[in-house]
TORZA-633194 format. One line per 8 residues: number of its first residue (from 1); their letters; for each residue x, y, z negated of C-alpha. Coordinates in nm, 2 decimals. Each point is the difference from the previous one (the first is absolute). Layout:
<nodes>
NUM> a> X/Y/Z  ...
</nodes>
This chain:
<nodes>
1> xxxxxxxx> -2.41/-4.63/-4.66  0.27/0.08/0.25  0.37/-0.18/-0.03  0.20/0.29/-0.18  -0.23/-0.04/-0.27  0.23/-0.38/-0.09  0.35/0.20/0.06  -0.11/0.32/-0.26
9> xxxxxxxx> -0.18/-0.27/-0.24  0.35/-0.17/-0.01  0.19/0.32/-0.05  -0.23/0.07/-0.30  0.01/-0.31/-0.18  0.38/-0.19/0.11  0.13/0.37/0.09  0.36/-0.15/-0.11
17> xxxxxxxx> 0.00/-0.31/0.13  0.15/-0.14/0.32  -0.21/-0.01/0.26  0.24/-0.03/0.32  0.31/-0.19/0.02  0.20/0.03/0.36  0.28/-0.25/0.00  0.29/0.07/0.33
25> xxxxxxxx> 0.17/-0.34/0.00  0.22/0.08/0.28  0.04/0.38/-0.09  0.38/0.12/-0.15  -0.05/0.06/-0.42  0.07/0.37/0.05  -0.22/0.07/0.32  -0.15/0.37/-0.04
33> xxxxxxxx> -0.38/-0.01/-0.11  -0.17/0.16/0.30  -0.29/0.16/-0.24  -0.03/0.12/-0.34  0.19/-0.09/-0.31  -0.07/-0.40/-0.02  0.15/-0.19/-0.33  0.25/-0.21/0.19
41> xxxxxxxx> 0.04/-0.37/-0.16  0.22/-0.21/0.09  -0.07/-0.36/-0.08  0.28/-0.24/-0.15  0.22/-0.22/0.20  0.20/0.06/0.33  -0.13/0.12/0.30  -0.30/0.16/-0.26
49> xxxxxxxx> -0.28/0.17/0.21  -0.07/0.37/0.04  -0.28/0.07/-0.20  -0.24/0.30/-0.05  -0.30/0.04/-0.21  -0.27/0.25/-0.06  -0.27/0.00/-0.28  -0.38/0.04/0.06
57> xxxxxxxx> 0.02/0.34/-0.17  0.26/0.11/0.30  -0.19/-0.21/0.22  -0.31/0.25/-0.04  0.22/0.31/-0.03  0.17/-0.08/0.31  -0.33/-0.05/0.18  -0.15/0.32/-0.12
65> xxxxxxxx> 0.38/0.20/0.13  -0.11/-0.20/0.37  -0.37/0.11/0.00  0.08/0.34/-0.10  0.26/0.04/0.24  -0.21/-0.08/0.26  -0.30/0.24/-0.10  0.29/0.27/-0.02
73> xxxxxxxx> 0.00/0.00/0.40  -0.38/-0.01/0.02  -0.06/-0.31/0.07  -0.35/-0.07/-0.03  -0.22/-0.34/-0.13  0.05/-0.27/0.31  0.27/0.13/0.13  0.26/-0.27/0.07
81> xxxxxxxx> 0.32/-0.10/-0.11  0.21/-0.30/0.11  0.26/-0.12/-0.22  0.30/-0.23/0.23  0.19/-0.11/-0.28  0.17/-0.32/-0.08  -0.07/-0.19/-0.34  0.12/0.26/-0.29
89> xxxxxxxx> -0.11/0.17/-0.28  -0.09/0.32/0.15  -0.30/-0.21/0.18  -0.28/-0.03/-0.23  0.05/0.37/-0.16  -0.05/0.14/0.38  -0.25/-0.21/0.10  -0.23/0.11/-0.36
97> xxxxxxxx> 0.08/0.32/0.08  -0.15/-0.02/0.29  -0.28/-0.09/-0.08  -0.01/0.24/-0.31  0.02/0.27/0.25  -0.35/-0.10/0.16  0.21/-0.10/0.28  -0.02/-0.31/0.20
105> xxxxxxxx> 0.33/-0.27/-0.05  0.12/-0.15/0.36  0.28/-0.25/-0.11  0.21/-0.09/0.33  0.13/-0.32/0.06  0.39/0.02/-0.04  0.10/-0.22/0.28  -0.20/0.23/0.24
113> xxxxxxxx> 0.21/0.07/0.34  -0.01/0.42/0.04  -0.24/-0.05/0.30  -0.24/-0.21/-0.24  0.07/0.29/-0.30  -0.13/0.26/0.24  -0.31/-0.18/0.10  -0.11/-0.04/-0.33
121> xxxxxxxx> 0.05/0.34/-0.10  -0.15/0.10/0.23  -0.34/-0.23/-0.03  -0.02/0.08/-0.33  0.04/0.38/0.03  0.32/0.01/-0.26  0.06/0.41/-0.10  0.27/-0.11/-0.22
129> xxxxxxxx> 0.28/-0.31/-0.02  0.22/-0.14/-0.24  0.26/-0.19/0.07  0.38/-0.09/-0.12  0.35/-0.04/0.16  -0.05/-0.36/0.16  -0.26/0.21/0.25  0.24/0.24/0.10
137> xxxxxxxx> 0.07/-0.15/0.36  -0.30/-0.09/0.06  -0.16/0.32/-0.13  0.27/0.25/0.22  -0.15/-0.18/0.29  -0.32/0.15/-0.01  -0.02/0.28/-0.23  -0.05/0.23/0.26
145> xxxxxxxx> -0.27/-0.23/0.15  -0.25/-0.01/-0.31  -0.15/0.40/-0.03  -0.27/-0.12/-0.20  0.25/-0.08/-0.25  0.08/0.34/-0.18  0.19/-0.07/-0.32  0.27/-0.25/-0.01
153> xxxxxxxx> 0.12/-0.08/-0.37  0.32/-0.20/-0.03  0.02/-0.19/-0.26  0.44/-0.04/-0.06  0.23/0.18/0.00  0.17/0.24/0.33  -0.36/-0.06/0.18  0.00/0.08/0.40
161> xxxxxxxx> -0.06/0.38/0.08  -0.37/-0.07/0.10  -0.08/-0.05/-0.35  0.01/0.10/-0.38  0.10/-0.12/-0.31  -0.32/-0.07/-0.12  0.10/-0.21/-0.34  0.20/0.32/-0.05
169> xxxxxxxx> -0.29/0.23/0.04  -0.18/-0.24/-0.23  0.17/0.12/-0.30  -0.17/0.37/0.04  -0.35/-0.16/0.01  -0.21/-0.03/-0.32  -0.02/-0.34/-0.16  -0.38/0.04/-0.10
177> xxxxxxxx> -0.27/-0.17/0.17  -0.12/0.22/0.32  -0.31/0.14/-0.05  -0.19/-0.21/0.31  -0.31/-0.20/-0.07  -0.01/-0.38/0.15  -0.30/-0.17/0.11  0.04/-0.41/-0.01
185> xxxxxxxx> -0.16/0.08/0.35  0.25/0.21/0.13  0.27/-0.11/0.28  0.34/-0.12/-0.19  0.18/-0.19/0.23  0.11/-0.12/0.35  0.18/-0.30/0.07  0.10/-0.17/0.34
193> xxxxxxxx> -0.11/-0.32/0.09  0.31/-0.28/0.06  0.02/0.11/0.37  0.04/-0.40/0.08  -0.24/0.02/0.26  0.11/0.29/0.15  0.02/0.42/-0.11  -0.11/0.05/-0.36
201> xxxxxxxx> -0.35/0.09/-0.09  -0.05/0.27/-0.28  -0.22/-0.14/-0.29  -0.18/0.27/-0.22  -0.04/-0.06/-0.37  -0.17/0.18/-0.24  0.03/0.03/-0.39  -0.25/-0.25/-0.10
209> xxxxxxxx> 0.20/-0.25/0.24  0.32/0.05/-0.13  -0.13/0.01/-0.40  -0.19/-0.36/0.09  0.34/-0.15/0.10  0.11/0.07/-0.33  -0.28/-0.17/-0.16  0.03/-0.24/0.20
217> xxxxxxxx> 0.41/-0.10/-0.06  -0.06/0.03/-0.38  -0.34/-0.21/0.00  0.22/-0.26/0.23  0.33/0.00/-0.16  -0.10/0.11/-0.38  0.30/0.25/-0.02  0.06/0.13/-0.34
225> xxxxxxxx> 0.23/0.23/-0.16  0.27/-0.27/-0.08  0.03/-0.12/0.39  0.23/0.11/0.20  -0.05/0.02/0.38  0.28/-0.07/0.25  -0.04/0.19/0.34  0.20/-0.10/0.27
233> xxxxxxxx> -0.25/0.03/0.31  -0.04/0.41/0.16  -0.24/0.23/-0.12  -0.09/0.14/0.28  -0.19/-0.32/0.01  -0.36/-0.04/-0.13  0.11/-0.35/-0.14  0.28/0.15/-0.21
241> xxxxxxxx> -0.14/0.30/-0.12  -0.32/-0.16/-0.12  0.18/-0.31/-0.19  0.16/0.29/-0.19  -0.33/0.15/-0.06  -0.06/-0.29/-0.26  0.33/0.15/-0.23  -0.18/0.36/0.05
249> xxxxxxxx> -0.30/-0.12/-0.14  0.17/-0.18/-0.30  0.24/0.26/-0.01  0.25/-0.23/0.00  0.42/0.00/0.13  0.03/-0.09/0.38  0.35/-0.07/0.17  0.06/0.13/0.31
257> xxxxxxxx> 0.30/-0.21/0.19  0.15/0.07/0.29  0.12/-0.29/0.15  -0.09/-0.34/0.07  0.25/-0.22/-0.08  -0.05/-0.29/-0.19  0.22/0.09/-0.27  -0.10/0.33/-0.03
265> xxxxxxxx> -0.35/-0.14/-0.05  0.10/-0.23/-0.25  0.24/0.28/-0.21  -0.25/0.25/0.04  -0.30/-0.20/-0.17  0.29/-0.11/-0.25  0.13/0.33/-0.11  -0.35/0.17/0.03
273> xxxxxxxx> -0.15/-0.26/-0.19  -0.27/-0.05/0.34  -0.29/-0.20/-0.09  -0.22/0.06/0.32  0.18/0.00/0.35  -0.15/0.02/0.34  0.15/-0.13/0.31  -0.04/-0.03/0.36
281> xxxxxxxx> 0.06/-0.38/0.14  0.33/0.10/0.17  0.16/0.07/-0.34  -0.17/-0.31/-0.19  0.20/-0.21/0.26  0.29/0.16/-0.05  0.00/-0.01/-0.39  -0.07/-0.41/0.00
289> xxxxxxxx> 0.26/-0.02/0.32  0.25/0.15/-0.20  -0.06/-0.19/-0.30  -0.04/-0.31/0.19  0.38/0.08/0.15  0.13/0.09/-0.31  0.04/0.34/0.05  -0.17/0.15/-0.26
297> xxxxxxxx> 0.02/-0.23/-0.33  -0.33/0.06/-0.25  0.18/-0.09/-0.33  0.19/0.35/0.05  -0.36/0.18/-0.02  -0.22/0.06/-0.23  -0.37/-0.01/0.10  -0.21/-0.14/-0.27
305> xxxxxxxx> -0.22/0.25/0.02  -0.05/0.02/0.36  -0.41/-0.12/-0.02  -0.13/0.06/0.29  0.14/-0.01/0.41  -0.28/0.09/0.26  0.05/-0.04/0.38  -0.17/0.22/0.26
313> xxxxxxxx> 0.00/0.23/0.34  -0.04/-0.35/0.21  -0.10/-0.29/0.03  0.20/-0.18/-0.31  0.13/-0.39/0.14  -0.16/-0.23/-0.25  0.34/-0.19/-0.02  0.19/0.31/-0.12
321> xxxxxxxx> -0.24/0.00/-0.34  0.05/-0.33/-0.05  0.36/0.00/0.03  0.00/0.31/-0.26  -0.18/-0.15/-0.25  0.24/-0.30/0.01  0.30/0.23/-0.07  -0.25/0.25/-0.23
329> xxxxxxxx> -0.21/-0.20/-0.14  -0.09/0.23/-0.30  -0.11/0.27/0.23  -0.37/0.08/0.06  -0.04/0.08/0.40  -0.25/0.21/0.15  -0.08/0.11/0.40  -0.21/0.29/0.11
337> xxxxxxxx> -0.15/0.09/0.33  -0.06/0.32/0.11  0.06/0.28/0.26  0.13/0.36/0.00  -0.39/0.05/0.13  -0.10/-0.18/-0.33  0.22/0.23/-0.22  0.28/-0.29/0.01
345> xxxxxxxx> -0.03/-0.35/-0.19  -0.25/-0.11/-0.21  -0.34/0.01/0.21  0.06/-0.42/-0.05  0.15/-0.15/-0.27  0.16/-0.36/-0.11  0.02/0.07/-0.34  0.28/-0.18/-0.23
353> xxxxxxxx> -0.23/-0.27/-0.13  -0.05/-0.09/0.37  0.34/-0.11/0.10  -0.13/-0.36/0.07  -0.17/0.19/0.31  0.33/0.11/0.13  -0.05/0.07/0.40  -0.34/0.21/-0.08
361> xxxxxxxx> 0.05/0.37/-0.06  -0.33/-0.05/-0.25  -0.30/0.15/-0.07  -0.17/0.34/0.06  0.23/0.24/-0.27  -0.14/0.25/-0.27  -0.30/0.19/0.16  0.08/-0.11/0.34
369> xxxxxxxx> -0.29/-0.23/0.21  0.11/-0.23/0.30  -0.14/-0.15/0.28  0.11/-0.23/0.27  -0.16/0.10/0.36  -0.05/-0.11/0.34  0.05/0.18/0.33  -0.38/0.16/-0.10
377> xxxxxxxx> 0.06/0.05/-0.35  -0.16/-0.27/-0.14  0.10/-0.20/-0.24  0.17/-0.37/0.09  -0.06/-0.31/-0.20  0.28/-0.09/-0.27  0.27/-0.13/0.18  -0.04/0.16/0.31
385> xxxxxxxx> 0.24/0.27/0.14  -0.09/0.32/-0.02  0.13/0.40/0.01  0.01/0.09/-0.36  -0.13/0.33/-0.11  -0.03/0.15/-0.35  -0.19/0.31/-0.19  0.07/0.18/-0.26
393> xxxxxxxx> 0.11/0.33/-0.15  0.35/0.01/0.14  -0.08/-0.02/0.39  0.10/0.25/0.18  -0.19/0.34/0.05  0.14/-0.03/0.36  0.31/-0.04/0.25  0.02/0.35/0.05
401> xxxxxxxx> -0.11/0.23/0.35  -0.09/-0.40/0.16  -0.38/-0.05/-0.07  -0.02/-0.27/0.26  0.24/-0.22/-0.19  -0.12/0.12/-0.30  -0.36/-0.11/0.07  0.15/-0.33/0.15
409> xxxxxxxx> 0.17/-0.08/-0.32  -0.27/0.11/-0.29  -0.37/-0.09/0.08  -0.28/0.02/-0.23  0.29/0.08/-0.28  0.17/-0.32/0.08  0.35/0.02/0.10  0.10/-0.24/0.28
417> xxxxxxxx> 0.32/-0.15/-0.11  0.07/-0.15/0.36  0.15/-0.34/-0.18  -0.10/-0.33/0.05  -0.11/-0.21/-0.26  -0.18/-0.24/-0.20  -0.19/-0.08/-0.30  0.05/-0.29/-0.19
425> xxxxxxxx> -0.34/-0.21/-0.20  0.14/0.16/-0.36  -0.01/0.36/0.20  0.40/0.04/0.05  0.09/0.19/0.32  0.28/-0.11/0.21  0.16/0.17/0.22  0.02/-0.10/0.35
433> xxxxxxxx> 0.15/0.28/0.26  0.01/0.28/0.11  -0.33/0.07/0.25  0.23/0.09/0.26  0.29/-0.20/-0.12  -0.22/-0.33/0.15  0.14/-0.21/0.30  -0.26/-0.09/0.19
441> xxxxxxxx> 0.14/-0.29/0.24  -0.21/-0.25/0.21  -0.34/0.23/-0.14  0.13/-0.13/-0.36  0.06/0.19/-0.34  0.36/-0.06/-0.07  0.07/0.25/-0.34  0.40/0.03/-0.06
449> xxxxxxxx> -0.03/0.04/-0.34  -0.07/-0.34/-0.05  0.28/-0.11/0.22  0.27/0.22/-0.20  -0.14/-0.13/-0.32  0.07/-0.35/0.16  0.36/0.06/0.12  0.07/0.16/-0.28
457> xxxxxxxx> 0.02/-0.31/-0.23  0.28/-0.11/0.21  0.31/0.04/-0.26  0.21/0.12/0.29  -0.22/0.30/0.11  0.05/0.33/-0.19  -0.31/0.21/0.22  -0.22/-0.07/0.31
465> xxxxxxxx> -0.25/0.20/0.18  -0.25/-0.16/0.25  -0.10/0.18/0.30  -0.19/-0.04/0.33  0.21/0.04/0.33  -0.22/-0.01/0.37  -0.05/-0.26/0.14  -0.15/-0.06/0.38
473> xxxxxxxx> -0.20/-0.32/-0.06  -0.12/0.03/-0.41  0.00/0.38/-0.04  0.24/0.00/-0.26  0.26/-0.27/-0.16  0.11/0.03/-0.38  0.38/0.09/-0.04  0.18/-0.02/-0.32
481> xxxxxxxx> 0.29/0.21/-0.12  0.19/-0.16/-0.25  0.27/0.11/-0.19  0.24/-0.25/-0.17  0.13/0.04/-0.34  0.35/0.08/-0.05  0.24/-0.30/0.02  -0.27/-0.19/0.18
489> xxxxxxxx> -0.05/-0.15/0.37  -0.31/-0.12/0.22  -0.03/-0.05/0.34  -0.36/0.02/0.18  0.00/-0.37/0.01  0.00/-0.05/-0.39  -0.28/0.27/-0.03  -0.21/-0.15/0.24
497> xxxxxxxx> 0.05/-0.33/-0.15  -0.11/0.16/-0.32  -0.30/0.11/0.17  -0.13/-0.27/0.09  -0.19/-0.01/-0.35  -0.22/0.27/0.14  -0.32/-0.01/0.25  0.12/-0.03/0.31
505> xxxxxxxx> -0.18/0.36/0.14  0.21/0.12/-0.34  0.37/-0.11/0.12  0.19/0.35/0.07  0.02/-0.03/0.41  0.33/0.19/-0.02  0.29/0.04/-0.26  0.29/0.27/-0.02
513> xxxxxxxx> 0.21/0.03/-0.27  0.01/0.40/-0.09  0.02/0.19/-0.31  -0.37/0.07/-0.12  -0.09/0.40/-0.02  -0.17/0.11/-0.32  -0.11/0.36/-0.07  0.07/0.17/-0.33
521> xxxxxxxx> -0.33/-0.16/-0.16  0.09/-0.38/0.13  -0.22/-0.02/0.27  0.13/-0.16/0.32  0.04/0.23/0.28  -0.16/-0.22/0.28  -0.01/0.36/0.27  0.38/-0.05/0.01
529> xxxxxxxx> -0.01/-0.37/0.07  -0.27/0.03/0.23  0.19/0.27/0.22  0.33/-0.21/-0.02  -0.14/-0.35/0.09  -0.36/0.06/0.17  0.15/0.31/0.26  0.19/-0.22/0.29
537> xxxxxxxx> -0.28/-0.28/-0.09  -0.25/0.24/0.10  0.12/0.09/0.35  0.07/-0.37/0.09  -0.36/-0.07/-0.10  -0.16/0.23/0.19  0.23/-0.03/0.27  -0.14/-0.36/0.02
545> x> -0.34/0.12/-0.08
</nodes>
């Protein structure tokens, strides 16, 4: 079975049903759709979103158009496409045809720089790109730099001379299914790693991978036909993408929003009638914070149905559940682990019954095995730290043209993770760090995570990140970065005093107060803290060294 098969079993049985909702809340009502003839809603009230849906039957259509139009300029099977588009509507129809097409999906990150576009084009051999009007800029500066790039499509209206109007060319394309056969072994996609320890890696999937993430979400989650998925986080990400895979399966409604404000959260699982919603921690804290405040007052909401809010991408602060569950206490909560290696979340699993383990990211998930290694790969005692690494049908074929890092990384089938962690006596796994997240100061393991989780329960603290700065005499020293919540003060004394309830070796050596940077998925982009605080500590340490 390959993935298509889901999107043109839905078009067959729920043909007329919605299966894609794209809600605009800071778009004007009468803003030009950019691609096809959308029913436009708008939803009661003032200030009511732009909205734009699309059935499963257009859904399939639409893909076929895609695929078709790229066999019309001879692409051939494994040929890849990249797709640099912001959260819309067009998204999933381009990336299934794709794939319809034989040809291999690379979605690109949409925060990418143009020097960090090019590279990955480039590494991942792109023939053709995709990409809409907020990559203009960025795309002018390098068009002329990328000639392994031949076909441009714009997808917008008044596209840059370098490219064509390929939603317009779309519309001369048959809206059958393209007459290329699948294997579930067959490439189907490349996605980037999180580049937060450096250049992004390319990550080969194939179509067994990318169908077991969809068993996978539904087995988790138990979507069925009357839930309704709320997508906020970008699909170019694995963790996204395959959360949606769970309404494919069910062939159920999924909401795509663009925005993250609070409010807009709330209104669109309100007006969408939401009952599953995913969110990274970032935005958790700012829905309670804004509640908290006042800003946002439940009683004008309606979210009965809401059932179930699951938490991923990072490490997910103990405190943070707890404080949700006081304010939603009808809601189940669920956490998944996983890596774009590992086909995205789900490799571990909490599961809703388990919320009394809140801290642990679970158990091993549907069809996946895990194990918890030392530096020689064998197994440590329960309760001992240890790299976690996990098997199962959705790791990675490979990180593509790097067989050294792809043979570090999978060995014997199992796919080293390169987190830290620990298994508790029932068999939950808790996360620890990062491998090469840990501060090693004095020749003791100092992991961050459990630091941030710490500070993180102060009620003046909105985010932290822990990280290790040189140091002449210890090696390294922890430093936290702590961001305070708005309307708040702390000086370093208070937050030292409030240390003192850690381990002594655990008492951050170092505080700054500086806003916290997250990347689209949530996860704390340590790099850029390390380059602004660790550079001029560097020289003076080896100066005195």
């Amino acid at each position: 079975m390959i993935i298509t098969d889901f999107l043109e079993k839905n078009a067959r049985l729920y043909g007329q049903e919605t299966a894609l909702v794209e809600i605009n809340p800071s778009e004007e009502r009468d803003k030009a759709v950019t691609w096809w003839d959308f029913n436009l809603i708008e939803s009661a009230g003032q200030d009511a979103p732009y909205r734009r849906e699309i059935s499963w039957k257009d859904f399939d259509r639409r893909a076929n158009r895609f695929a078709n139009l790229l066999l019309s300029r001879g692409l051939k099977k494994g040929t890849k496409v990249a797709v640099l588009l912001m959260n819309c509507i067009e998204w999933l129809p381009i990336y299934f045809g794709i794939l319809k097409a034989g040809c291999i999906a690379v979605p690109m990150n949409f925060r990418y720089a143009s020097d960090e576009i090019k590279y990955c084009l480039e590494l991942a051999d792109v023939s053709v790109l995709v990409f809409g009007p907020e990559f203009v800029s960025r795309m002018d500066a390098i068009a002329n730099e990328i000639p392994g790039v031949k076909t441009m499509f714009y997808v917008g209206k008044d596209g840059p001379a370098y490219t064509e109007d390929g939603m317009a060319l779309m519309g001369f394309c048959s809206s059958s299914a393209p007459p290329v056969a699948l294997d579930e072994t067959d490439d189907a996609a490349i996605y980037f790693s999180s580049g937060t320890t450096g250049f992004p890696k390319a990550i080969l999937h194939n179509h067994k991978s990318l169908v077991h993430a969809c068993l996978v979400e539904q087995n988790h989650h138990s979507q069925s036909r009357e839930d309704v998925f709320l997508c906020i986080p970008p699909l170019y990400h694995t963790g996204a993408k395959m959360h949606w895979f769970g309404s494919l399966l069910s062939g159920s409604r999924a909401v795509l929003l663009r925005g993250v404000k609070p409010e807009w959260i709330l209104r669109a699982v309100t007006e969408e009638r939401c009952t599953i919603v995913w969110l990274l921690v970032p935005w958790a804290q700012d829905l309670l914070d804004a509640i908290d405040d006042g800003r946002v007052d439940l009683s004008k909401f309606r979210l009965d149905q809401w059932r179930l809010m699951h938490v991923g991408a990072q490490p997910v602060p103990p405190s943070l559940i707890r404080r949700w569950m006081k304010v939603f206490p009808g809601h189940q909560y669920d956490t998944n682990y996983g890596l774009s290696e590992s086909i995205g979340p789900g490799c571990v699993h909490l599961g809703v019954e388990n919320v009394r383990k809140v801290g642990a990211i679970g158990k091993p998930g549907f069809g996946w095995q895990t194990r918890i290694v030392d530096e020689k790969g064998a197994d440590v005692a329960p309760g001992e730290v240890g790299e976690l690494i996990v098997k199962g049908d959705g790791v990675m074929t490979c990180y593509y043209k790097n067989p050294a890092a792809t043979a570090e990384t999978i060995k014997d089938g199992w796919l080293f993770t390169g987190d830290m962690a620990r298994e508790d006596e029932e068999g939950f796994i808790y996360l620890v760090d990062r491998k090469k997240d840990v501060v090693i100061s004095g020749g003791e393991n100092i992991y961050p995570v459990q630091i941030e989780d710490f500070l993180r329960t102060n009620d003046k603290i909105k985010d932290v990140a822990v990280i290790g700065l040189p140091d002449a005499r210890l090696g390294e020293i922890t430093a936290a970065i702590i961001e305070i919540k708005e309307g708040e003060s702390a000086t370093e004394a208070q937050i030292n005093e409030f240390c003192l309830a850690l381990p002594r070796y655990k008492r951050p050596k170092k505080i700054f107060f500086d806003k916290v940077p997250r990347n689209p998925t949530g996860k704390i982009e340590k790099p850029v803290l390390r380059e602004k605080y660790c550079k001029g500590r560097l020289v003076e340490v080896q100066t005195r060294g």
